[in-house]
N, C-alpha and C positions, 0 to 999 in steps of 0.2 A: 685646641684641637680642630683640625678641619672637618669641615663637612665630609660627608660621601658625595659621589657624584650620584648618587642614587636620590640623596638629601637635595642635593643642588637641582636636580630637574623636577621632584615632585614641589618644589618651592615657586618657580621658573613661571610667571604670569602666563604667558604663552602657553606653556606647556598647559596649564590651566584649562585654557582657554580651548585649544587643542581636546581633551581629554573631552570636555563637556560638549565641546561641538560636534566632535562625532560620535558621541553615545546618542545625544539627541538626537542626532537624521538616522542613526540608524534603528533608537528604537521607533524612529516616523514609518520608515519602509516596515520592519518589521510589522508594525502594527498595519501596514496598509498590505501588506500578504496575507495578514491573519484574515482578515474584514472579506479579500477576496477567496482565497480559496475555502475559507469556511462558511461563505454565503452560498458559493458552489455547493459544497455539502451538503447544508441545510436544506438547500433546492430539493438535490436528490435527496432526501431524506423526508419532507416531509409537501413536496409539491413535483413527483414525479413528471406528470402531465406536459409542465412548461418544456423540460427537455426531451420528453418524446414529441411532442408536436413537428409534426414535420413543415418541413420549407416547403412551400410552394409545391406541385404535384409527384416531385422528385422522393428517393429514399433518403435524405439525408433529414436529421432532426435538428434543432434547437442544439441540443448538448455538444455535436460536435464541433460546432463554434466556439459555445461558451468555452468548453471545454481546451479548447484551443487557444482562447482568449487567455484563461487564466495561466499556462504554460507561456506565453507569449507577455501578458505582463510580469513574471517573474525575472526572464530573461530581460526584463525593462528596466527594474527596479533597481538586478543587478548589474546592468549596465550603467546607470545614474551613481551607484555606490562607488562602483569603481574609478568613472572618470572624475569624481568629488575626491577622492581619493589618491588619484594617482598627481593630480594638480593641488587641491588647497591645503589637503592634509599633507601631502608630502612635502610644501613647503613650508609649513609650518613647523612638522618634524624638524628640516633639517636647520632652520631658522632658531628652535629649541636646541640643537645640537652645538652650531656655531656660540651661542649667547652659553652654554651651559661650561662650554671646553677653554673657554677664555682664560 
């Protein structure tokens, strides 16, 4: 009896290899969003001060950087995800495709 083709690519090295490489970088990013925007939190939560502190003799504080910071690396992270994605993962997909459909 033949395999499934379903059988065929969960067997498929690549596909493997595929599969683990990008769970890895993604639970990396994950974790590196968690670390910032729940240090953020933290901050407000249990050291007010830092982000009220104002810049220099102006109204603006500490927070509205940060705070900007952490919306500014997220759109970072997911900019890194994507172009890993659109280039090594999708060659590998279609690399698993080709090898799988032979």
């Amino acid at each position: 009896m033949e395999t499934s083709l379903a059988e065929r690519i969960e067997a498929n090295p690549t596909y493997q290899k595929l599969k683990t490489t990008r769970s890895r970088y993604g639970w990396m990013l994950t974790w590196a969003m968690l670390i910032v925007y729940y240090g953020f939190i933290l901050i407000i939560a249990f050291d007010k001060s830092i982000l009220s502190a104002r810049i220099g003799s102006g109204v603006m504080t500490w927070g509205i950087p940060i705070g900007f910071g952490v919306i500014v690396f997220t759109i970072l992270i997911t900019a890194l995800y994507v172009r890993r994605a659109n280039s090594e993962f999708d060659e590998m997909s279609e690399k698993v495709k080709q090898e799988v459909l032979r």
